[in-house]
N, C-alpha and C positions, 0 to 999 in steps of 0.2 A: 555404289550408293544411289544411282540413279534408280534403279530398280525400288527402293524404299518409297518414292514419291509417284509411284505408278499403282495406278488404280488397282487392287490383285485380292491378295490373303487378308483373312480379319486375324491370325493367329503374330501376336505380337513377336513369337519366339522364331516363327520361321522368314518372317521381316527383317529382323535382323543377323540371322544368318550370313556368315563370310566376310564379315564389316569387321577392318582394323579399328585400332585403339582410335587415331583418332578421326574416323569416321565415326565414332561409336560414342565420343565426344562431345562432337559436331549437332549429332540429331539428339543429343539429351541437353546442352546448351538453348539450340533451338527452341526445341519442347518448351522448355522452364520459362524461354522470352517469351514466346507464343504468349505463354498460360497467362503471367502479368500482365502482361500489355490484354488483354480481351478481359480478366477478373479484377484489377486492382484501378485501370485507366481509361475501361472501355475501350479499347482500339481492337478493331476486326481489319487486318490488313485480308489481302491475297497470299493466302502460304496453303501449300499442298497437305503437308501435314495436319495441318487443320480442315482442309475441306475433307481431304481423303479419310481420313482413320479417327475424327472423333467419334462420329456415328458406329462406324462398325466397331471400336474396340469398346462400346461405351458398358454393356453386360460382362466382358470382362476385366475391367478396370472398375466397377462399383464392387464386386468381390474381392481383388485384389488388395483395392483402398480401406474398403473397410475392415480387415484381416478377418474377411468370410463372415461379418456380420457383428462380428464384436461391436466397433463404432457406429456410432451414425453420420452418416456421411449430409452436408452442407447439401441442400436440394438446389441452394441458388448457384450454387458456380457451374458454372459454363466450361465445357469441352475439359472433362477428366481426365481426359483420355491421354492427353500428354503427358499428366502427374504421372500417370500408367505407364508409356510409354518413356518416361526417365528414369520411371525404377526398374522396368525391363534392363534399360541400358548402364545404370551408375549402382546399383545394389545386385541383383540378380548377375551380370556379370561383370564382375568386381573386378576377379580373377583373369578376365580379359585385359585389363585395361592398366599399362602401368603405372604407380604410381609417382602422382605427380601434385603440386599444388593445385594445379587446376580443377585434377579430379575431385580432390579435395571440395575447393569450393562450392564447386556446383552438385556436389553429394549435401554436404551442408544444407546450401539453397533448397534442395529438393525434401531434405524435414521439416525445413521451415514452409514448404507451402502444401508440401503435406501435411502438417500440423493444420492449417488453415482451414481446411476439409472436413475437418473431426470435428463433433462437437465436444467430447474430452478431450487433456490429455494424454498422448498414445506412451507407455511406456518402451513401446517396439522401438519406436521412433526416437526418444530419449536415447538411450544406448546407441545407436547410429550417431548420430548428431553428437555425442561428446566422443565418439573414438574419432571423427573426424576433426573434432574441439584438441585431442590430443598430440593426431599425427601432425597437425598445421605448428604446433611451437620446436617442433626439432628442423622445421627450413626455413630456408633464407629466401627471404624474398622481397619484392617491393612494397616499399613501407605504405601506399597509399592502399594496394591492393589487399594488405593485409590490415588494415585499419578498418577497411569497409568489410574484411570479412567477420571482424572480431565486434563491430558493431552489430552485424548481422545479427554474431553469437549470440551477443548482450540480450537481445529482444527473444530470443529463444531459449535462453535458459531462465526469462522471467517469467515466460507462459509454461515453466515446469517449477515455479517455484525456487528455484536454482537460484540462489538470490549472491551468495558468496562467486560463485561462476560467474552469475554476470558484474558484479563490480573487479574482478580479474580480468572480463574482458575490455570493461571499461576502463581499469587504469592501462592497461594492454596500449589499446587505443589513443590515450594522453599522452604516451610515452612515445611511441610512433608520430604523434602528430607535434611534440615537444610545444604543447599546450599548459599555461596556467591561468585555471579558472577559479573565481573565489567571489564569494558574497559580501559585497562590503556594504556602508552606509552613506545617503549622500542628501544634502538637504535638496527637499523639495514641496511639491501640492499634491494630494492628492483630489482633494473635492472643491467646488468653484465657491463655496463660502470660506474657504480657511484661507485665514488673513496672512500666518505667520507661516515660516517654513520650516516643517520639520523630519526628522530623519527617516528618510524612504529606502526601501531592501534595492538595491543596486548591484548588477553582476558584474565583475571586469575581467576582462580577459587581456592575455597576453602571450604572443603567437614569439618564441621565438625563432619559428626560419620561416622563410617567405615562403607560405605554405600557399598563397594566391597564386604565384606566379610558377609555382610549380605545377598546380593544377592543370593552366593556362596549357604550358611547352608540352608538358606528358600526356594528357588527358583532353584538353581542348577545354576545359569544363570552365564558361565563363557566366556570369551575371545573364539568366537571360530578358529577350525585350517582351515577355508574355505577364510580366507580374501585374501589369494594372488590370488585369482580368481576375485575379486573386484578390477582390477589394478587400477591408478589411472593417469588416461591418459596425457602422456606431451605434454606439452606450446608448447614446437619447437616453441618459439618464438626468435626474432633473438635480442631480447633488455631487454625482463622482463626473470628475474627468474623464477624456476617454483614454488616457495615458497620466502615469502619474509625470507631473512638469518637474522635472528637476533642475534648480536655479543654480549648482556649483556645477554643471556637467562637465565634465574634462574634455577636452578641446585635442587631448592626443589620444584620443581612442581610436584603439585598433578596429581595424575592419577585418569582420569575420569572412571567412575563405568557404567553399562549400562543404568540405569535410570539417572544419573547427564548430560550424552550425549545426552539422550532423550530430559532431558528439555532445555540441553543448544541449541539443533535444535529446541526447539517451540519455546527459544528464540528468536532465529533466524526468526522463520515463524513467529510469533507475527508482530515483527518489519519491516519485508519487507510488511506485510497487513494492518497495524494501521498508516503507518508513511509514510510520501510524499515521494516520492520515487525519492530522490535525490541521488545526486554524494555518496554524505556522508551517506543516509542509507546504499546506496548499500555495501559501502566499510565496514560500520560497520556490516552486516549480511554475509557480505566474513568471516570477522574474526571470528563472530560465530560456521562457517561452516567449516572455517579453522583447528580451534581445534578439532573439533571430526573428522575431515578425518585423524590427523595427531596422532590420540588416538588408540590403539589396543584395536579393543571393539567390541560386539556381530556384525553379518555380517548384523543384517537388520538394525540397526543404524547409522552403515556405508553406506550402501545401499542409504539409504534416501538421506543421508549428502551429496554424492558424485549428485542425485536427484535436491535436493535443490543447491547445487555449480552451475551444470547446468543451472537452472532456470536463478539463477543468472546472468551469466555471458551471458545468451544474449542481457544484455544490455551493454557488454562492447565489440566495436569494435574486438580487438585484441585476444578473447578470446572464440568467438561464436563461432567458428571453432574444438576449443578443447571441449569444449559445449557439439557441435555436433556427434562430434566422442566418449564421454563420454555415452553420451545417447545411441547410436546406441549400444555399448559394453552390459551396463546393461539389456536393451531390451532382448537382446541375451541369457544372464545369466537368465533372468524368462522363456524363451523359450527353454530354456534348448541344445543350442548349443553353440559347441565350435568354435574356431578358423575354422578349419576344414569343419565346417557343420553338423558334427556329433550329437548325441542324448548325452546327457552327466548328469549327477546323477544331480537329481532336485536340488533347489536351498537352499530348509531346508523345516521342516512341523512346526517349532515351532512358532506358532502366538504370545508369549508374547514382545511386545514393538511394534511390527509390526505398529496397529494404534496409537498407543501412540507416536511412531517417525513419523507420517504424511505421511504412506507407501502410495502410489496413484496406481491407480486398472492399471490393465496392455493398458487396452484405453486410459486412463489420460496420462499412460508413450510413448505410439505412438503420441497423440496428440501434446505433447511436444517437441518430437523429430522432430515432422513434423513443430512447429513454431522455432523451430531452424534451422531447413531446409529453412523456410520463410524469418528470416531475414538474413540467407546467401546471399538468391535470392537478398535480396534488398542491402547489401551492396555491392554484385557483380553487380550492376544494369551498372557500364560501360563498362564489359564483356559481351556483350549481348547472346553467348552460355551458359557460365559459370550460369549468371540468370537466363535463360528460363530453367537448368538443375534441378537448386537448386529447384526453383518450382513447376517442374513437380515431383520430388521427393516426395514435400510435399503432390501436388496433390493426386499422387496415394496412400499414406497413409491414406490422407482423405476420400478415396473414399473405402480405407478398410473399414475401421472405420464405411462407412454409415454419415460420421458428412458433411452433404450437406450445411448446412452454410459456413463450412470452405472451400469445395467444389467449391460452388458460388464466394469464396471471391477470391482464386487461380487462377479461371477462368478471375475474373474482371483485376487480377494484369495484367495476361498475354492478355489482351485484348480478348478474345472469349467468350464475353457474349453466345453468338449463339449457342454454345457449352454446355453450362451450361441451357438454354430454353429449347432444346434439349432431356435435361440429366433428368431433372425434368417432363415435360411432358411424357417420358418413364415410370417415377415413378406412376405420375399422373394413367398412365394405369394400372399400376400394382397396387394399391390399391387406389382407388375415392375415400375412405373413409376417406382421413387422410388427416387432418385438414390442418397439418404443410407445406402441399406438396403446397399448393395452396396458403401460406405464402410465400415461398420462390420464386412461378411462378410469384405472384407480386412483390418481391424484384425484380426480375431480368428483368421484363416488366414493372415495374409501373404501373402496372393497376389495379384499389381500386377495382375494378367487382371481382379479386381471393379473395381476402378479406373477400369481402361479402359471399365470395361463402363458405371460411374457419368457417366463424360468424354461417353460415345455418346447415355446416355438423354438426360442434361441438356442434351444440345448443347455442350457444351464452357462451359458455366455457372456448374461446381461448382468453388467456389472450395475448399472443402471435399474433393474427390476429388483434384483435382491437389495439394493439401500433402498429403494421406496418401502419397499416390506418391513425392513430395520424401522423405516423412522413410523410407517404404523406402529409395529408391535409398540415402539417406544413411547408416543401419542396417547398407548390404550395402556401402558404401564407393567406389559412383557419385557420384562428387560432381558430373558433366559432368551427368548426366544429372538428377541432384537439384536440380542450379541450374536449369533448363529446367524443370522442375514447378513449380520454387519460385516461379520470377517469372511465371509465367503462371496461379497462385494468388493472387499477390499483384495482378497488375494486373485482377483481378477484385474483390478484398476485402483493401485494402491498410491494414485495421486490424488486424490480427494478427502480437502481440508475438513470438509464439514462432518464425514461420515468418521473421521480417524476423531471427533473430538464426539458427535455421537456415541460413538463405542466406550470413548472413555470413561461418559456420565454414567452409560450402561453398566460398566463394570465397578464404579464407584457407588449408585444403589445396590450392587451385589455385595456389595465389604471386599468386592477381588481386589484390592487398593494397588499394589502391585503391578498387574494388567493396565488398570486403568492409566495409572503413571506410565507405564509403557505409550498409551493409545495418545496421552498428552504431550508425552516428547515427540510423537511422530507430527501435532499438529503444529508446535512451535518449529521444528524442521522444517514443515513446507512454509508455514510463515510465522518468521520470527518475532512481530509487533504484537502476534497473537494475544493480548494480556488476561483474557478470560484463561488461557490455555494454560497461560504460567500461574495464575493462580490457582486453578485447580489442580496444580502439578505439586505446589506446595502445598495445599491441605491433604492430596494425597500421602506424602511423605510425613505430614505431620500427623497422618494416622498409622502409619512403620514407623512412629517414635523417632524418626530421622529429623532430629529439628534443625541441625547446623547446615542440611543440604535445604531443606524446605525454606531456610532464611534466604538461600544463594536465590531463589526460584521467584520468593516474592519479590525481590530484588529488583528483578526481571522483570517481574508485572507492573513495577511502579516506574518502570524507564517509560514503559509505551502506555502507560494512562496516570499521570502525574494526580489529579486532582479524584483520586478514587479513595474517600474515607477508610471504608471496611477493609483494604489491603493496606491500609498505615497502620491500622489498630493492631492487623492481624502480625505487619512489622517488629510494633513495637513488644507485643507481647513474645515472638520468637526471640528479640535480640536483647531480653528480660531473662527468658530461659535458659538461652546459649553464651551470656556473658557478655553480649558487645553491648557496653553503657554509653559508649556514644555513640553509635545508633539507636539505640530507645530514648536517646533526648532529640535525635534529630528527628525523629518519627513523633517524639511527641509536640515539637514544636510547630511540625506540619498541621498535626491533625488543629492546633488553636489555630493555628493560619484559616484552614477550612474551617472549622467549627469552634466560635472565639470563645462560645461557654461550654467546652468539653471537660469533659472532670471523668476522671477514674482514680477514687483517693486509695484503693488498695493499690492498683499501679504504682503510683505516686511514692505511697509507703514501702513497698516493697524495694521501687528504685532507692529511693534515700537511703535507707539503710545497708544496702549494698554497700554504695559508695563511702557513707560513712564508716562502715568495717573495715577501709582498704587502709595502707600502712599510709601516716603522713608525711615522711620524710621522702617518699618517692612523686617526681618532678611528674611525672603521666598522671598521678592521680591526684594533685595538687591544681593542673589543667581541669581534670573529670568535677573534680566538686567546683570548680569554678563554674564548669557549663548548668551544673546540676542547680546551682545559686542561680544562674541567670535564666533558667527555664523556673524556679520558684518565684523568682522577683515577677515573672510574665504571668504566673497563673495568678499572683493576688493583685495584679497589676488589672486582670479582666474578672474577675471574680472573684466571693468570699472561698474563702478553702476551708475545711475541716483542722482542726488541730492534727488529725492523723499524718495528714501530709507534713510536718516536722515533726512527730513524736521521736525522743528518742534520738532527734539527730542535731545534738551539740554544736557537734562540730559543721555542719551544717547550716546554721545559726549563726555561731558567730561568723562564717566566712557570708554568710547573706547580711551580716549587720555591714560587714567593714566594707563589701559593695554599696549599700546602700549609703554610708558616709560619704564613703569617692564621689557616688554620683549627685550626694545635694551639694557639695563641692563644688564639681562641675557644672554644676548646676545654676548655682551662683555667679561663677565665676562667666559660665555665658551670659546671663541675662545682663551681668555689670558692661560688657562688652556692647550690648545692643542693645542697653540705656533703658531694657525693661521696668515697669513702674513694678516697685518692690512688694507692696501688696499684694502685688499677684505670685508672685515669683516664692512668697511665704507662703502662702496658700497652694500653692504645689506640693513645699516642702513638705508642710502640716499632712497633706493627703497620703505622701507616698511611708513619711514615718511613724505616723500612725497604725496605716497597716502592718508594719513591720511588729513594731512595740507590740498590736493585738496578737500577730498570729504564734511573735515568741510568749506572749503570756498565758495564749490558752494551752500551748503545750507544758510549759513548766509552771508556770501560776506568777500570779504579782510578783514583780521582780526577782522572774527566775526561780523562786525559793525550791523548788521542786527538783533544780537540777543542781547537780555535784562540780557543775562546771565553773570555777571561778570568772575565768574569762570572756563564759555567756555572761554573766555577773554582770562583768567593768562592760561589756559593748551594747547589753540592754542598756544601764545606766547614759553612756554616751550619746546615745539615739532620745534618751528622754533631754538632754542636756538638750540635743540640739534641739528639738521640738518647741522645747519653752523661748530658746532665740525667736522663734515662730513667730512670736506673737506683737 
């Protein structure tokens, strides 16, 4: 093995020539620490493998990496050559090396930071990454080692979408760490004007085996003394707290251990990537993030935590700002200066939890800091210094970076395309060879000629260059010709959400309904909250006459966007079609929730007479006209209705008269309770059975005469009975 660290061959394969299994181990372990520690921490120790063979293997390890040009490989990480050199050693010979959990893990590790590298992602690498996901559950092994591996998983099968995979790896995880974790509620403040205390999102945990002190014996892994360099930047806001104060805190709270913080952050990143990402996830993946910042725990834990807050909070106005200055801090700290500017003691060499806590390589942590810079720009968008600052801010990061997408995008905010045509064609000069460059010349020119030109160099490769052409042709309203880019992008790189829901639209201006529905299940696939996806997956199906499945689908769309009218409407009307009469009363009750003067009197009519049809001596449909009475008591209750809405429904009628009795009842019978002054409590009366008495008279006329029904008769009569007590 000593031979490998001597200055010699650039050819990686005759490097490793004659090396046992775990020699062969040894230097792909190596390789993978090397690579973090220099991309994820900054730290450039003295290691030979590093001085010696980044440089020479570095033209064959971008081929290698990028599967001969397919991807685009990450320009800012540093020393590839190791990624290269661990897949020389733990994939190329596989077959060398017996199997073991170790191999395992650090085959694993080596997708995940090859994953890193790519700007999509790799399917090659998917498929590796879960046979490794598989052989790991038939051994035995130790539970902390496997925790950390199955954490690992967690975060690598959410950058494929894998969303079921990774809550498997995540309950994996709970169950090894005999962890229970739960959101409960607990009085508290959160803004420095509120007087009174009330019920704040609170997380509790409860560990039970001494999951600390195991850490300690096995592993060494204690609290360390470097966190007050990990400040934790203040609110300086002038209304919120900078922690919500909670005044009942329980006084026997467990303390978190560095693997229970580990997993209560993939709790967190779980939940912010599987789940719509509303008001209320956000708030619930605060509280997750919450707790481990406010935990004394290993620094890269913390690290993350304070990472993930971040992310977080650029989605909350009052907060991006601290965000901001959070980010720019840590940056700092992997770069190794201080306040000052000065050069200051790295940041740690110890890699365990690192990717277990969802550490992101030091690009990912610019990139971040640079779309927090972005939506500065845009909330400061009526300072127009302030916003042109914020963005050139983020600009020039991106333009560290090399990330020419984000680039382009900066350019379009601040209007100078021209600038950006410019910037590209420079590139253009400086390498003809690359695919992407001639992607991005049409993005910013529209013209499908770079495209072609991308399709020619790559060899028909770029998965990338055939969907920019798709979402032209689709722009200019080729849909024939948009669908033919689209799947011939897709059967190159068939993890991308946007192009599988492109295709669909395509196929749905075609009338292919069928296809399209195809193209909409694969987008709810890669992500399930999708709720444009499930709707459209439902009108698909409601044009194949399929209405009992299209109901299943809208179903779906109303879980992950609650407050969406057109897919109540479109509810109610399927579950009118298909027979479910309590759900088209519970969908019609929504849509008055949202919109209080909604009326659709042929709905209305068509429901009621349904239900009036049905037999009445059965107990299910004696329930059904009850809800059907108490969605008609709501509609004259917010507006006048049409006679159509009771035509024809007797029985209907009376069961809305004998509610309406119970409730001036009740009615009564509270106000005498809380000493209400009776005039008033008559004048309720008067309003609610008035309406009643109108809406049964315009259907049958004065006193019913119109209908056959004796017992609409006696309960008009009783409603005018009580009316006159009114008075």
């Amino acid at each position: 093995m000593d031979s490998l660290y001597a200055k010699g061959s650039i050819n990686a394969d005759r490097m490793l020539t004659n090396l046992d299994d775990s020699e062969l181990l040894k230097i792909a372990s190596e390789a993978l620490n090397n690579f973090v520690n220099i991309n994820f921490i900054g730290y450039f120790g003295e290691n030979s493998l590093v001085s010696n063979y980044c440089d020479d293997l570095f033209n064959e390890a971008v081929n290698a990496l990028s599967f001969d040009g397919k991807y685009f490989l990450i320009k800012s990480a540093k020393c590839i050559a190791l990624i290269y050199l661990a897949k020389c050693v733990l994939i190329d010979r596989d077959n060398q090396i017996d199997d073991s959990f170790e191999k395992i893990f650090w085959t694993s590790r080596l997708v995940q930071l090859w994953q890193c590298l790519l700007d999509e992602p790799a399917k090659e690498l998917k498929i590796i990454g879960d046979a490794q996901e598989a052989k790991a559950d038939s051994l035995s092994v130790d539970a902390l080692l496997l925790t950390e591996f199955m954490l690992e998983r967690m975060y690598v099968n959410l950058s494929y979408f894998e969303y079921d995979k990774a809550l498997s790896c995540l309950n994996k995880s709970q169950e090894l760490l005999k962890i229970d974790i739960e959101l409960s509620g607990a009085l508290g403040k959160r803004t420095k004007f509120q007087e009174h205390d009330i019920a704040q999102l609170d997380v509790k945990v409860d560990l039970k085996s001494d999951i600390l002190s195991i850490e300690q014996e096995q592993l060494g892994i204690e609290p360390d003394t470097f966190v007050d360099s990990l400040k934790n930047v203040c609110l300086n806001d002038d209304s919120l707290l900078e922690t919500v104060h909670f005044t009942q805190y329980r006084n026997n709270e467990t303390s978190l251990s560095s693997f229970s913080a580990a997993f209560v952050l993939a709790k967190s990143a779980y939940t912010y990537s599987a789940e719509h990402r509303d008001e209320l996830t956000i708030e619930r993946c605060m509280a997750f993030v919450e707790k481990v910042i406010s935990t004394h725990i290993c620094n890269v834990v913390r690290f993350c935590a304070l990472v993930q807050r971040s992310k977080l909070e650029r989605h909350r106005r009052k907060r991006v700002e601290r965000a901001c200055c959070q980010m720019e801090k840590l940056i700092k700290i992997i770069e190794h200066i201080d306040e000052k500017g000065k050069i200051r003691a790295p940041f740690g060499r110890s890699l365990r939890l690192m990717l277990a806590s969802g550490m992101l390589p030091i690009w990912k942590m610019k990139s971040l800091h640079a779309q927090l810079l972005y939506s500065l720009g845009c909330i400061s968008v009526s300072y127009n210094y302030v916003y042109w600052i914020k963005f050139k801010e983020a600009l020039h990061i991106y333009e560290s970076l090399e990330d020419w997408d984000e680039v382009i995008n900066c350019y379009k905010a601040l209007n100078q395309l021209e600038k950006a045509e410019i910037l590209i064609r420079r590139l253009i000069d400086e390498n003809p060879k690359c695919a992407k460059y001639y992607c991005l010349l049409g993005d910013v020119t529209s013209t499908p000629n770079y495209y072609k030109k991308a399709i020619e160099i790559s060899n028909g490769s770029s998965a990338r260059a055939y969907r920019s052409l798709g979402e032209l042709m689709l722009n200019w309203k080729k849909y024939e010709s948009a669908v033919v880019d689209y799947e011939k992008s897709l059967q190159l790189q068939p993890l991308q959400l946007k192009a599988w829901y492109n295709l669909g639209f395509c196929y749905w201006k075609l009338e292919r309904y069928q296809e399209a529905a195809n193209a909409f299940q694969r987008c709810v696939h890669l992500e399930p909250e999708h709720f444009e996806a499930w709707n459209n997956l439902s009108a698909a199906y409601i044009k194949m006459n399929q209405k009992p499945r299209a109901l299943k689908f809208i179903q779906e769309a109303i879980k992950f966007n609650y407050d969406h009218p057109p897919m109540w409407e479109t509810c109610l009307l399927l579950s009118i079609d298909t027979g479910e009469f309590t759900l088209a009363i519970k969908a019609m009750h929504r849509l008055l929730d949202m919109k209080k003067k909604y009326k659709d009197d042929e709905v209305i009519e068509i429901l009621a007479k349904q239900i009036a049809a049905f037999p009445q001596d059965e107990k299910e449909t004696q329930c059904l006209k009850a809800e059907m009475c108490k969605l008609l008591g709501r509609l004259t209750s917010n507006q006048t209705c049409s006679a159509k809405d009771l035509d024809k429904s007797d029985l209907l009628c009376i069961d809305c008269a004998d509610i309406t009795l119970r409730f001036v009842d009740a009615f009564n019978q509270l106000a005498n309770l809380k000493f209400s002054e009776q005039s008033r409590t008559k004048s309720h009366n008067r309003m609610v059975l008035r309406q009643v008495i109108s809406l049964v008279e315009k259907a049958f006329g004065v006193d019913a005469q119109n209908s056959q029904n004796n017992d609409l008769k006696l309960r008009l009569s009783e409603l005018k009975r009580y009316l006159s007590v009114c008075f």
